[in-house]
N, C-alpha and C positions, 0 to 999 in steps of 0.2 A: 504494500500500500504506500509507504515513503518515496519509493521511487517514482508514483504516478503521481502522486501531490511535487514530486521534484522536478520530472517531466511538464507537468500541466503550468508551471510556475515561470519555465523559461518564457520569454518572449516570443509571439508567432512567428516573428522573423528568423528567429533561429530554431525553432523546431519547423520548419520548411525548408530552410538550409541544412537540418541533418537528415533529411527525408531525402532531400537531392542527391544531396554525397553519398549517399545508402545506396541509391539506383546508379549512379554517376560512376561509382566507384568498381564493380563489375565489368562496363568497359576497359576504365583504366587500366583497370589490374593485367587485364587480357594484352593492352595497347606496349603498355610498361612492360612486360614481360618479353618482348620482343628480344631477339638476339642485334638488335640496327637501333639508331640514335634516332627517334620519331620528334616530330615538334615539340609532341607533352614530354617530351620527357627533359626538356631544357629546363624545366621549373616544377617538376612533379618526377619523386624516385620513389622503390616500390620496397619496404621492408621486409622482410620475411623474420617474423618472429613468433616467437613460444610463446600460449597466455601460462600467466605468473601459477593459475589455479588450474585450470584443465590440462596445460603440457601441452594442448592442441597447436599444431603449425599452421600458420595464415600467413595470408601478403598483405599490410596496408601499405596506400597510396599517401603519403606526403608529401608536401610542396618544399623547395627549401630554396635557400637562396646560397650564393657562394660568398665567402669573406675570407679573400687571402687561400691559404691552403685549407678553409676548412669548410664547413657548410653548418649551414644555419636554419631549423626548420622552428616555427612555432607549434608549443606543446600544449593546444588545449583541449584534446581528446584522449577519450580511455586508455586508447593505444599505449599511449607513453609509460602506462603504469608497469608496463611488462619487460622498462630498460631496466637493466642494473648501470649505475654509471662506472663506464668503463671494460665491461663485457662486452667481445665485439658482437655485432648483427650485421650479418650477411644482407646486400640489397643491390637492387638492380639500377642500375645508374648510366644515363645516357645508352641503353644499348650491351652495359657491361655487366659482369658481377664485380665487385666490391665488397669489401668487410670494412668495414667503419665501428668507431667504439664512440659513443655517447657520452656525453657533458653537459649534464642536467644544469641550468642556469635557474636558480631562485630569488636572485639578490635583485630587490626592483629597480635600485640602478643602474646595473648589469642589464637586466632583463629590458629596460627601458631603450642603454642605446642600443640593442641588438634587435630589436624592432622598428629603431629608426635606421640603420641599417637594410633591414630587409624591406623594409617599405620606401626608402630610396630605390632599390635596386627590383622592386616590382610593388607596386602601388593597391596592385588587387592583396595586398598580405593584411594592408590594412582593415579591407574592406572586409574579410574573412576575419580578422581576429575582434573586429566589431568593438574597438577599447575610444572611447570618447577620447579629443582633443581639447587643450585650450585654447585661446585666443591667438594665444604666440604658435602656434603646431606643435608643440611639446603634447607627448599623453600628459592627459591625467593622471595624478599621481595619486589620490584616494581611490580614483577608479582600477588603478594597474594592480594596488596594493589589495582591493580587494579582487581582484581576481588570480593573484597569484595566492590569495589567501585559499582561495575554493580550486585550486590545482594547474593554474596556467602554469608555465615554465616554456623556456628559450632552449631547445638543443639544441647545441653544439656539436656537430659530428667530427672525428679525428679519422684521417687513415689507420688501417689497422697494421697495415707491414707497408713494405718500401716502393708500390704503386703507386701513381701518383691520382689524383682526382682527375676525372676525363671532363 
């Protein structure tokens, strides 16, 4: 019953947005998985990870942005609950595999500029992480603080061995 009073409580805007990416993400998954570098996949790589509680194998579709040698995806779905930081996760990137090891980012300063980062460098990040602005374009900073309070977070991705990011 908590989880449908949890459910019913988001904003229609985003329980439409997670109804999309439900149906959206079945393509993806298919598109991402390709052995060739596709357009989605210049801003969309596909994780292959274990849940924490069932051990069951899945692919999600993440978006991420690149910064320097590393890559940067915004953590505000379930997903993320299933990184250990610093464990690699195998994932499909541009066309390639890849093991990449995760860098959970909670500090809402930290977390701040690495979303003005990714929203420099693609604008639709913003639009998906749905975090109010002030007057000057700074986030919010009670807004960020309460949603890194309810489980947002910034990955950071590292290479796992001596490959380089494609």
């Amino acid at each position: 019953m908590a989880s449908g009073n949890a459910t019913s409580r988001r904003p229609l805007s985003r329980r439409i947005q997670r109804r999309f990416f439900r149906l959206a993400n079945v393509l993806m998954r298919r598109v991402l998985a390709l052995p060739v570098r596709t357009p989605l996949s210049r801003r969309i790589m596909l994780l292959h990870l274990t849940g924490r509680k069932s051990g069951r194998s899945y692919r999600q579709p993440v978006s991420y942005v690149r910064d320097g040698d590393t890559l940067l995806t915004p953590g505000g779905g379930n997903w993320k609950l299933n990184l250990v930081e610093g464990r690699p996760v195998p994932v499909q990137l541009a066309g390639g595999r890849r093991t990449l090891r995760p860098e959970i980012v909670r500090e809402p300063g930290e977390v701040e500029v690495l979303l003005e980062v990714m929203t420099r460098a693609n604008p639709m990040v913003g639009r998906f992480v749905g975090m109010r602005r002030e007057r000057d374009g700074r986030f919010d900073r009670a807004a960020l603080e309460t949603a890194i309070a309810h489980g947002f977070v910034v990955i950071r991705w590292h290479l796992a061995g001596p490959e380089s990011v494609g």
